[in-house]
Residue, then its C-alpha position, 0 to 999 in steps of 0.5 A: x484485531x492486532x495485526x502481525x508485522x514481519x520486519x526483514x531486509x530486501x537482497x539489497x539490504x533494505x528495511x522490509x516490513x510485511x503485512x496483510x491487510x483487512x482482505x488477507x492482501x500481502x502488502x509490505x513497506x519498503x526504503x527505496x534504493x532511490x537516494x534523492x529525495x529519499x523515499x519508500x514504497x508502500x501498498x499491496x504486493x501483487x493485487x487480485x485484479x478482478x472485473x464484475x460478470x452479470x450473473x457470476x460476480x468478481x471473477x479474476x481477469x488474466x492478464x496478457x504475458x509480460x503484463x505489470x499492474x503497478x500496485x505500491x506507492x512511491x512515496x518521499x518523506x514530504x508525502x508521508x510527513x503530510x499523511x501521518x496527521x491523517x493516517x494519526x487521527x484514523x489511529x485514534x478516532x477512526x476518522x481523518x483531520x481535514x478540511x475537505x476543500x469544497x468543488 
């Protein structure tokens, strides 16, 4: 499956890339305005908050007025340059390269 990405720019002229992911989400990849340390936000858009109803299943849940679900990472260059072995290996072999850390 190739996926299509939109690359624009916000109101405020940062780079924007726009995708959605496997479920059909709008997610996106943005510069954030922070200036030190740099970073970017990365995750879902505008999530679909949903609970599970015996008998019914998923079933959307309305959110109180005024009400914020933070859904997008805000990630610095240090945590991204920490994921891309990962996110690399994924790419390739659809596993991770770690060393899980025993509890």
């Amino acid at each position: 499956m190739s996926q299509s990405l939109t690359c624009t720019v916000t109101e405020r002229g940062f780079p924007f890339i726009s995708l959605d992911d496997y479920y059909g989400q709008t997610c996106s990849l943005q510069i954030s305005s922070l200036v030190e340390p740099r970073c970017c936000w990365f995750g879902v858009d505008a999530p679909h908050i949903q609970v599970m109803v015996e008998g019914k299943g998923w079933q959307a849940v309305k959110l109180p007025a005024g009400a914020l679900v933070s859904s997008r990472m805000h990630l610095s260059q240090d945590q991204v340059r920490a994921l891309l072995p990962h996110l690399q290996a994924f790419a390739e072999s659809g596993e991770f390269a770690f060393d899980p850390i025993s509890a």
